[in-house]
Every structure is written in C-alpha cells, then in structure tokens.
C-alpha positions as CSV (number, residue, x, y, z in Angstrom):
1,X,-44.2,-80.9,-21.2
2,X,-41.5,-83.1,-19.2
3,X,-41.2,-82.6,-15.4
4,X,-38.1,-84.1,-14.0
5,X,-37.0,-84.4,-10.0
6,X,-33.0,-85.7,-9.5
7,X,-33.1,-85.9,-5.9
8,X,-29.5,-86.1,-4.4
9,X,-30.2,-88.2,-0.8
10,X,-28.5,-86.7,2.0
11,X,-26.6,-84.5,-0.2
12,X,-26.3,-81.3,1.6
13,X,-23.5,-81.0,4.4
14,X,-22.1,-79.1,7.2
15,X,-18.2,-78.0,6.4
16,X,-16.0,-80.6,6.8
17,X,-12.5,-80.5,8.1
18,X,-11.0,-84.0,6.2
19,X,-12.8,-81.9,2.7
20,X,-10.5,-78.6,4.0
21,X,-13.7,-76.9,5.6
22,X,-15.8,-77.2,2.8
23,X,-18.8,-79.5,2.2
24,X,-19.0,-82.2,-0.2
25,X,-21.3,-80.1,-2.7
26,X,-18.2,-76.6,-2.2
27,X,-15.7,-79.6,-3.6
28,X,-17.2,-81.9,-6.0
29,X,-16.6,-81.5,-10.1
30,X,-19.9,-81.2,-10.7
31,X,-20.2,-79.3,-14.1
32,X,-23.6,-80.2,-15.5
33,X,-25.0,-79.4,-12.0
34,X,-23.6,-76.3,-12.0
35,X,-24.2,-75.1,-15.8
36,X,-28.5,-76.1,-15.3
37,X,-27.5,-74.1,-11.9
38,X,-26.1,-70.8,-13.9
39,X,-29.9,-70.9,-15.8
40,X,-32.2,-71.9,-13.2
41,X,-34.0,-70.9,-10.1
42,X,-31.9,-71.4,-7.0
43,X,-32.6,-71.1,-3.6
44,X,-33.1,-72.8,-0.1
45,X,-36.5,-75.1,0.8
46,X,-37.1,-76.3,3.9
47,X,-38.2,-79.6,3.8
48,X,-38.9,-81.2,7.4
49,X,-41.0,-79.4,9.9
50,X,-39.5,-78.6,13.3
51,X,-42.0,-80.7,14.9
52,X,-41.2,-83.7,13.1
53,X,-37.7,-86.0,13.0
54,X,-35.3,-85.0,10.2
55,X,-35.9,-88.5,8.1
56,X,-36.2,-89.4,4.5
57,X,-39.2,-90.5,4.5
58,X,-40.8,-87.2,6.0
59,X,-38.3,-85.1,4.1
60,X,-39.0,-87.2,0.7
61,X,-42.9,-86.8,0.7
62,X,-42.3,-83.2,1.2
63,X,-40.7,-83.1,-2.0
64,X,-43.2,-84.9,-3.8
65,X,-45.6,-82.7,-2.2
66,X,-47.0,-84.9,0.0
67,X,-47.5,-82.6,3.3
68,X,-45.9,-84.6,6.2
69,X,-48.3,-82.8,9.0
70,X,-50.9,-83.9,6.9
71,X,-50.9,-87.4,5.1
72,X,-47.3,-88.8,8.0
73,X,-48.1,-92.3,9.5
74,X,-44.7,-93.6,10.2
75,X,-41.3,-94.9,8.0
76,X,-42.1,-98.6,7.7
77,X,-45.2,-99.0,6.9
78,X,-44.5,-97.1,3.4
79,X,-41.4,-100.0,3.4
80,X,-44.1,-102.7,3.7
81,X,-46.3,-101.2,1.1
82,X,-43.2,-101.3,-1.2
83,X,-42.4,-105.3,-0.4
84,X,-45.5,-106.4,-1.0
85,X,-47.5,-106.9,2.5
86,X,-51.3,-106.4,2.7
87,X,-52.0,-103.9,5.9
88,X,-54.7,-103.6,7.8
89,X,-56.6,-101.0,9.2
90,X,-54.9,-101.8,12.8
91,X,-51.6,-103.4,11.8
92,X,-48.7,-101.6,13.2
93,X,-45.3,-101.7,11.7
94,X,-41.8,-101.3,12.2
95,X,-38.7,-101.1,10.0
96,X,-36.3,-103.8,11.0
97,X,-32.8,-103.5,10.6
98,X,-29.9,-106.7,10.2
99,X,-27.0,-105.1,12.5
100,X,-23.7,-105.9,13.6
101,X,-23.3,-105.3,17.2
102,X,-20.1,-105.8,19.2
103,X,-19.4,-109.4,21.7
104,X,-20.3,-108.0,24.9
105,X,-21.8,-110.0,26.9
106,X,-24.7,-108.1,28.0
107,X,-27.1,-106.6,24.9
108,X,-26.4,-103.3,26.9
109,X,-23.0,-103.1,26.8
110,X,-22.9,-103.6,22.9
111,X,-21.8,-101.5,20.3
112,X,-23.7,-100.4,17.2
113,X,-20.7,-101.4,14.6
114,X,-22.7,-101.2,11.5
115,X,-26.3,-100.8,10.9
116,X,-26.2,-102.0,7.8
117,X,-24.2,-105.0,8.6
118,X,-21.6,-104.4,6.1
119,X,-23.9,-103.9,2.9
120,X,-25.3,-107.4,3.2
121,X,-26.8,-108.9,0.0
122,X,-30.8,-109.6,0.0
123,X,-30.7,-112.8,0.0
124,X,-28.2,-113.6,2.7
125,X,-30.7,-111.2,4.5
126,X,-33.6,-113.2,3.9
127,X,-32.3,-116.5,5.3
128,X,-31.2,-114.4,8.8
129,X,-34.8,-113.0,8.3
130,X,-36.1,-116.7,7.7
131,X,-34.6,-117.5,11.0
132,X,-36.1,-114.7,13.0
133,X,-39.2,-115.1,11.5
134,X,-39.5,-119.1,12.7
135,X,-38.0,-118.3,15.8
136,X,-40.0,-115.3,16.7
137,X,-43.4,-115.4,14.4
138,X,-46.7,-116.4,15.5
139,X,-50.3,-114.6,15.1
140,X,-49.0,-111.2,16.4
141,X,-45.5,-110.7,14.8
142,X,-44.3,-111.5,11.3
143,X,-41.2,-111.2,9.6
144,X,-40.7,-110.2,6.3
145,X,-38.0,-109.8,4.1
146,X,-36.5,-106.9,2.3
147,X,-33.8,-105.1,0.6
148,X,-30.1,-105.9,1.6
149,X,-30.4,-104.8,5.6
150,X,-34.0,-103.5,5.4
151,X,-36.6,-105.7,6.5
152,X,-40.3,-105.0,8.3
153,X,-42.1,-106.5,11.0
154,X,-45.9,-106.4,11.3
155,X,-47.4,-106.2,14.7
156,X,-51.2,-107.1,14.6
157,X,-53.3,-105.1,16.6
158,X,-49.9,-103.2,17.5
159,X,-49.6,-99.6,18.6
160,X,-47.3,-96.4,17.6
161,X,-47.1,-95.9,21.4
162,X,-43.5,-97.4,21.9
163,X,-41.3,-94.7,23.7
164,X,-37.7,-93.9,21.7
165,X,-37.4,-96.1,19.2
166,X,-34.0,-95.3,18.3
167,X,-32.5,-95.6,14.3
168,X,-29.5,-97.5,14.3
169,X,-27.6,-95.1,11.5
170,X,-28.3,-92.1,14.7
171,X,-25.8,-94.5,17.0
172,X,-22.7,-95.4,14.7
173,X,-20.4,-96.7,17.1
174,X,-21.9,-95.7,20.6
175,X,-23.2,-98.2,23.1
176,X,-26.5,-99.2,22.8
177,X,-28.0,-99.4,26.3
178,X,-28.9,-95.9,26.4
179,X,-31.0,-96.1,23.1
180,X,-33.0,-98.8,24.0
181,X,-36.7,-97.8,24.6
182,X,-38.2,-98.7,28.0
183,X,-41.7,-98.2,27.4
184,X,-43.6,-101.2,28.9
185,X,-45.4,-101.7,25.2
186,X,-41.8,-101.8,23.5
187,X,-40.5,-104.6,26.5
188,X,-41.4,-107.7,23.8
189,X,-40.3,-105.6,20.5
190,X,-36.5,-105.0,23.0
191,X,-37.1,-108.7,23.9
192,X,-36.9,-109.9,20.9
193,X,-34.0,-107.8,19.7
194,X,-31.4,-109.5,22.7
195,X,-32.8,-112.4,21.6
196,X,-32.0,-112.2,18.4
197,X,-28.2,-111.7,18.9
198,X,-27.8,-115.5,20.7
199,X,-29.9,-116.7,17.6
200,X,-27.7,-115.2,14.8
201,X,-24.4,-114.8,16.1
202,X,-23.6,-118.2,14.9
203,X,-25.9,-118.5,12.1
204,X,-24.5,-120.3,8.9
205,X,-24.7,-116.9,6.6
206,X,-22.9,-115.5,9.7
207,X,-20.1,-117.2,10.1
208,X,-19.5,-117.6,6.4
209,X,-19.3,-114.0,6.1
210,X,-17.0,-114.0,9.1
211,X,-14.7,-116.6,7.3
212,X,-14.8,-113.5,4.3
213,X,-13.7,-110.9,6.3
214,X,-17.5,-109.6,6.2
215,X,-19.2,-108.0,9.0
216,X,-22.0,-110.5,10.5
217,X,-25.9,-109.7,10.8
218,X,-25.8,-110.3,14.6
219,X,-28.5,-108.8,15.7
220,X,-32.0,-107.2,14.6
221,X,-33.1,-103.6,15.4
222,X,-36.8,-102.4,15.8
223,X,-37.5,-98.9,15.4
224,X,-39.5,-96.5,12.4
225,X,-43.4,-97.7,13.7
226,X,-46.1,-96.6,12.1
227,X,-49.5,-97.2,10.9
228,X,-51.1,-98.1,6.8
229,X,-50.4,-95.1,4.5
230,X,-53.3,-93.3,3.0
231,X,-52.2,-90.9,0.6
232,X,-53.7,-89.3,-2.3
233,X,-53.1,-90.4,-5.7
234,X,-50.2,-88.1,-7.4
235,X,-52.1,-87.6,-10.2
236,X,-55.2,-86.9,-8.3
237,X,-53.1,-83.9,-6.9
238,X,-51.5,-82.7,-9.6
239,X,-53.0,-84.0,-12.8
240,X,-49.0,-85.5,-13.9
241,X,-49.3,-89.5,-14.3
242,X,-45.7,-89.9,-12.7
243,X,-43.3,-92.7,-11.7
244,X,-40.8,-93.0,-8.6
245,X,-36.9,-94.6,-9.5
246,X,-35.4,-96.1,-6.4
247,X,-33.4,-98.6,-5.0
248,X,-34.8,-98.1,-1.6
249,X,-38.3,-99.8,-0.2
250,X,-39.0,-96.3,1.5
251,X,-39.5,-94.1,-1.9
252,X,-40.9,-96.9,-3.6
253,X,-43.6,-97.3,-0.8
254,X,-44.3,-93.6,-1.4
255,X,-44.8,-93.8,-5.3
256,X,-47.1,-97.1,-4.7
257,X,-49.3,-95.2,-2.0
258,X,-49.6,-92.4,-4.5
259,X,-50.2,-95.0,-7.3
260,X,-47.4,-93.9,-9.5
261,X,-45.1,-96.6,-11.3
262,X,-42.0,-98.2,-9.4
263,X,-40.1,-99.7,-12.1
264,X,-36.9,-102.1,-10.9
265,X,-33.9,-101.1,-12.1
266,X,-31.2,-104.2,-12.1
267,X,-28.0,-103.1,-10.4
268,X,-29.8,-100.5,-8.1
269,X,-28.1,-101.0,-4.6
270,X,-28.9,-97.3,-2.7
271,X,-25.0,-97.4,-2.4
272,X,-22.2,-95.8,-4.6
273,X,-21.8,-99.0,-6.2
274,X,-25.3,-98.6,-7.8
275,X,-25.9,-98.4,-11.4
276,X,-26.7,-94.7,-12.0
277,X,-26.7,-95.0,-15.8
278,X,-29.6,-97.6,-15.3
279,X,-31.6,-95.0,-13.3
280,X,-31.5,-92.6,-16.3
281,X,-32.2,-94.4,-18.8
282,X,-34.7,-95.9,-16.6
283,X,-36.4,-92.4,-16.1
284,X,-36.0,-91.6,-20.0
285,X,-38.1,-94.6,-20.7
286,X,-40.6,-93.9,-18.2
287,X,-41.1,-90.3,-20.2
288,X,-41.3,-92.2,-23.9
289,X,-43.7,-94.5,-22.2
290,X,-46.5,-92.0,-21.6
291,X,-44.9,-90.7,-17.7
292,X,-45.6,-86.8,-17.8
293,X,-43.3,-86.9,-14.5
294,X,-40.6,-89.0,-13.0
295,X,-38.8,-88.4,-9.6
296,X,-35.3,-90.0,-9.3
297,X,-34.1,-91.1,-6.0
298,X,-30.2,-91.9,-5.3
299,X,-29.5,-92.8,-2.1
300,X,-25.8,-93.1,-2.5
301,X,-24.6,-89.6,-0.8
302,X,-26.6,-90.2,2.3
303,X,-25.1,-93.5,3.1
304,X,-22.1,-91.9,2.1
305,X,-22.9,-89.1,5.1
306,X,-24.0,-91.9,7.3
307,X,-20.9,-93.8,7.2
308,X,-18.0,-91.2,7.8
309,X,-17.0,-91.0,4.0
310,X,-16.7,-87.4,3.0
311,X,-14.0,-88.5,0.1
312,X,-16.7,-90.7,-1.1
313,X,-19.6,-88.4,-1.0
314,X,-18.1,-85.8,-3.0
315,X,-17.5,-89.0,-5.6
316,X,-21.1,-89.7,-5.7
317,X,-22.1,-86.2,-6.2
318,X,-19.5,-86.6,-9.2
319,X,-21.0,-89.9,-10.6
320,X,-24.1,-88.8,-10.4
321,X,-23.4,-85.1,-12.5
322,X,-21.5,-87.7,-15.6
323,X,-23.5,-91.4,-15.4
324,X,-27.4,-89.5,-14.3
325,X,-27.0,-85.9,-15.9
326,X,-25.5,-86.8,-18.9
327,X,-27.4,-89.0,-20.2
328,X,-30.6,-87.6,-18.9
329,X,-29.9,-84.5,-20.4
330,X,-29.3,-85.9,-23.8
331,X,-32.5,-88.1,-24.1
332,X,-34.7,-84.9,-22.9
333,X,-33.1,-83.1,-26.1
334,X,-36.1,-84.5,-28.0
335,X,-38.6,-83.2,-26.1
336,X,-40.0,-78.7,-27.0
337,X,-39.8,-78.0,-23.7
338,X,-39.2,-79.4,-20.0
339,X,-38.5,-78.7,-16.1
340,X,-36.0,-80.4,-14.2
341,X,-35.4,-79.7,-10.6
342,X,-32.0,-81.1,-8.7
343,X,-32.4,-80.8,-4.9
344,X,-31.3,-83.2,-1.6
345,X,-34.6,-83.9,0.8
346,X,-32.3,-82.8,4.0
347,X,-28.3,-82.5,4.9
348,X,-26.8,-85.7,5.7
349,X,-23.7,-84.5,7.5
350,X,-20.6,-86.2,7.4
351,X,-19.6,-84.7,11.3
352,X,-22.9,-86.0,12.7
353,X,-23.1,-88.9,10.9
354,X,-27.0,-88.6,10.6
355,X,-29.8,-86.7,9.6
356,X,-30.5,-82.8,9.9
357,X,-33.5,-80.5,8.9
358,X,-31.6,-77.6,8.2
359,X,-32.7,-75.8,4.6
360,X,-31.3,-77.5,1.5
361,X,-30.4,-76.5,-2.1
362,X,-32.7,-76.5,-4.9
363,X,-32.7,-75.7,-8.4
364,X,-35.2,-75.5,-11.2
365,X,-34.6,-75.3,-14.8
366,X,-37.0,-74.9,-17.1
367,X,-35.7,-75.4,-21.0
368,X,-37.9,-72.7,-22.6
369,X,-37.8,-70.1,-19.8
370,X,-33.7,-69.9,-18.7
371,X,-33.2,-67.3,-16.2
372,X,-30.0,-66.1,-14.1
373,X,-29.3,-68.2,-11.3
374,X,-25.4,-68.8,-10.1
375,X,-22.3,-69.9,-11.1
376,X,-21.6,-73.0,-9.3
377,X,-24.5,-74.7,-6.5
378,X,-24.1,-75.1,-2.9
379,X,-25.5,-74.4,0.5
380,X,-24.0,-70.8,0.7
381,X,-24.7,-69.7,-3.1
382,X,-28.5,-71.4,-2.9
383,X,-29.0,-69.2,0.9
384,X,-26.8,-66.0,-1.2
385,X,-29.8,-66.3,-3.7
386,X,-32.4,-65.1,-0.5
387,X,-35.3,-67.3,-2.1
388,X,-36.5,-69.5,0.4
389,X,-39.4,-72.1,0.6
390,X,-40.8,-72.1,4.2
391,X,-43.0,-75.6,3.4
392,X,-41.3,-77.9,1.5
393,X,-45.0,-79.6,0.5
394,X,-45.2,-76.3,-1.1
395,X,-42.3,-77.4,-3.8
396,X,-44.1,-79.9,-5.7
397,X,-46.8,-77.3,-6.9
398,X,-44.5,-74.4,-7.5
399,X,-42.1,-76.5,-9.9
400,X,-45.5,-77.9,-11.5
401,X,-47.8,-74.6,-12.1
C-alpha cells in the first residue's frame, strides 16, 4: 500500500473579481483533479488553529500530522534545519528575507516593493548574504545562506521575545514604518535591517541587476523567530518510512526534523516556473525505492496569491493537474492498491495578498475502495459535502488508518 499527499500551496481562494467572481480552483481546467474528486472523499479541514498565525509552516505540519499546539517552535528554525546549520539548545533564529524596498530617504518611509526581490537566483543571494554576513557577523549573529530570497540568521543565546515581527509578503506595497517591531530586544535585529539598505543598495549583484531591468536586493528583513525543532520521527508516528518533495527550505526542514528523505529535485524553484514533471517522477522513485509515503509540496499557487496573479494561479493549478497528476497517476498504475490525497495547507487569497486560516478543500482517493464524492472540486462543493475536520493534525491519521 502507496500513500500519496499533492499538496497545492496556497491554493484555496476567496472570489475574485479580475477571475469574474470566482476563485482560481471555480475556473481552472483541472480534469484529473476533478475525476479522483468524482471518486473520493471530499470535504473541508481546518488546518491552522485560531490561536496561531495562518502560515505554511504551521498549516503544513498540520497536514503531515504534526500537531502545531504541540510540537510549533517557530518558521525558521525548521529553514535552518533544512540548510544545513547545527542548533543549539539556546540558539534563536529568524528567517531572513533579501527585499526590495523603495529610495526614501528614511527606512520608515520605504516601501515593501517586492519581498522576494524579484525571484532573485541563490547565488546572487548568497554574495548579498556574504556581505551582510561580514558586515554584520560576529559571536552572536551569523548569516547564512539559502534558497533564492530565503536566508536565516542565528542569534546565540537569542530570545523568541521580539514584539511584531512582521512577514514581508503581509506588506506588499505599504510603507514599512508601521511594521517595524519596537520591542527594546528587536532594536539591534531593526538596526541591522536600516543598515543593511546603505550596505546593499549599491552592491555589485545590485546594480548589475539594475542595469537588467531586475529588481535589486536592497535591503534584509528579520522576522519568523523561533527556537530548535523537536519533532517526532514520521515513522515513529505512523509506522510509513516517508519522504518530503520541495523546493522550499521550510517543508524540507519539516521532513528532516521528522527524519524522512528530502531528495533535490534540479529545476525546483517554488515558482510557476518550476519543473513539476521533476517532482513526479521524483515522488514515483521515492515509492520504487522502498518510500511507503511521499508528500509533495508545490509552492507555485501561493506565490502566485502572494503576488496579485489570479490569471497565473489558475495556470498553476492547470500545470500541476497535466505535468504532477498525469504522470503520477500513470506510474502508481503498477501498484494493487493506493491512497492519494490532494489538498492546499490554507487559502492564499489573491484580494489579500497573504495568508488565511479559513477551512480548505481536501480529497482522498483510495484505488480499491472508490466512493461518491463530486463532480468538479472547490471551496463551495468541498463545504456542500458537510464533512469537516475540526483539527487538521487529525488528517494525517485518518488518510493513514
């Protein structure tokens, strides 16, 4: 027996008036989607707790049935984990963002243009990350490099205690003032960011991406702290030697942590541009290779959500239905009997531009049992269904038993 988890990033919307009031999941051709859907279990989970913030990595290890309110120490220090940095007991950690802020002249006064400063490669990151890290690094703070605009800093002997350390993808385009924390033990972590923007503004990588019509990586961003993971083995839990397929630092933090296999997959971005066949065929060789379960993360629809591009979310939800499905769907033709379940780990709508912990889609096929589930998937046919999953940890072991 095969267990499968596509999970769809960010996938699940609010109605959206450029997609002519419906939501990217309503519009998109998505017929394998929908004919698993017209066999399956559907219904509605709730995946992030009203006490907690609406992120992936909350909503994610309440997927993999990981309960948040249990085993949660903060975003980056699942990122670290994934780039290779030893933690200890009473490192703290925060993720760190390359940005492209506005000229202003006061740090204030600036803009949050992009916070992913325009999809910038890894290893232009790295040598922006060099530089902070020799200007900025001593025996308390170090720098280290990591995918395209996600990078970590470690804070020895740090703490979580920081006030609002505001995401950069929650203030697309506003001022930035406001969403600076003023909590006296954030004042050198807010330091260093203004600093940062006279120290990379005119940066070589900078202004050769300027001279290519790029966006520049003017600034950094602290926010996402946290303390070292400790999470139970997957396996441990639920008896399934597994394997996590990601482009992104976060998930692959998680399936480390929970000491499942986090194979590369050349071409992954986390963008639309990524190469979805590569993640399937990644997946069906995980399976051969002994894997009794693999979770599949594409990241592409939230970034999609995040950025203001509903014509391009409902593309990704496309790709994903003919370059994952397809041939995922094809390879687990050899296998008796398996369970596949498609879901998103929380709304990334395209009107807010950031994350949301409303109820999201599921559905669960299992090859030997079919049963009747509906015609095409979405927010209102999952919620027509009236199943609903109050705890989302509660997912994992209902799709395993």
């Amino acid at each position: 027996m095969k267990y499968i988890v596509v999970l769809y990033d960010g996938m699940a919307d609010y109605p959206v008036p450029a997609l002519q009031g419906k939501t990217p999941m309503m519009l998109a051709k998505k017929p394998l989607f929908d004919s698993l859907a017209k066999n399956s279990e559907v219904g509605l989970v709730k995946t992030v707790h009203d006490s907690l913030k609406p992120g992936s990595d909350v909503a994610n290890m309440s997927v993999m049935g990981f309960d948040p309110m249990k085993y949660y120490t903060g975003r980056s220090p699942l990122e670290a984990v994934s780039i290779g940095v030893k933690l200890k007991d009473d490192d703290v950690t925060l993720r760190c963002n390359v940005v492209t802020l506005s000229d202003e002249e006061n740090y204030e006064d600036k803009t949050m243009v992009d916070y992913s400063a325009g999809d910038i490669s890894s290893e232009e990151a790295a040598e922006i990350i060099k530089t902070v890290e020799e200007a900025f690094g001593n025996e308390k703070y170090r720098y280290y490099s990591g995918v395209s605009y996600r990078h970590c800093l470690v804070v020895s002997e740090g703490t979580t205690d920081l006030g609002d350390m505001t995401p950069p993808h929650d203030i697309s385009g506003r001022v930035v003032g406001s969403y600076l924390s003023t909590s006296e033990n954030a004042k050198e972590l807010v330091g260093m960011m203004k600093k940062s923007y006279e120290l990379l503004k005119n940066h070589p990588v900078n202004l050769k991406r300027i001279s290519e019509g790029k966006r520049p990586a003017n600034s950094i961003w602290l926010w996402g702290e946290g303390n070292k993971p400790i999470l139970p083995s997957f396996e441990s839990l639920y008896g399934k030697k597994g394997s996590v397929i990601s482009a992104v630092d976060l998930l692959k933090g998680i399936g480390i942590s929970a000491g499942m296999s986090t194979p590369e997959v050349e071409g992954a971005t986390g963008y639309i541009d990524t190469n979805f066949t590569g993640k399937a065929e990644c997946a069906l060789k995980e399976l051969r290779d002994g894997k009794d379960f693999v979770y599949i993360h594409i990241e592409a629809p939230d970034e999609c959500g995040h950025r203001n591009e509903p014509e391009n979310k409902v593309k990704s939800i496309e790709m994903i239905d003919e370059l994952v499905l397809a041939p995922l769907l094809k390879g687990l033709e050899e296998y008796d009997d398996y369970k596949i379940m498609i879901l998103p780990d929380h709304p990334t709508p395209i009107v807010t531009k950031t994350h949301a912990r409303d109820p999201v889609p599921y559905m669960i096929y299992h090859k030997s049992k079919p049963t009747k589930g509906v015609d095409t998937i979405n927010e209102e046919t999952a919620k027509a269904t009236g199943n609903f999953i109050e705890n989302g940890a509660e997912l994992m072991p209902y799709f395993l038993k």
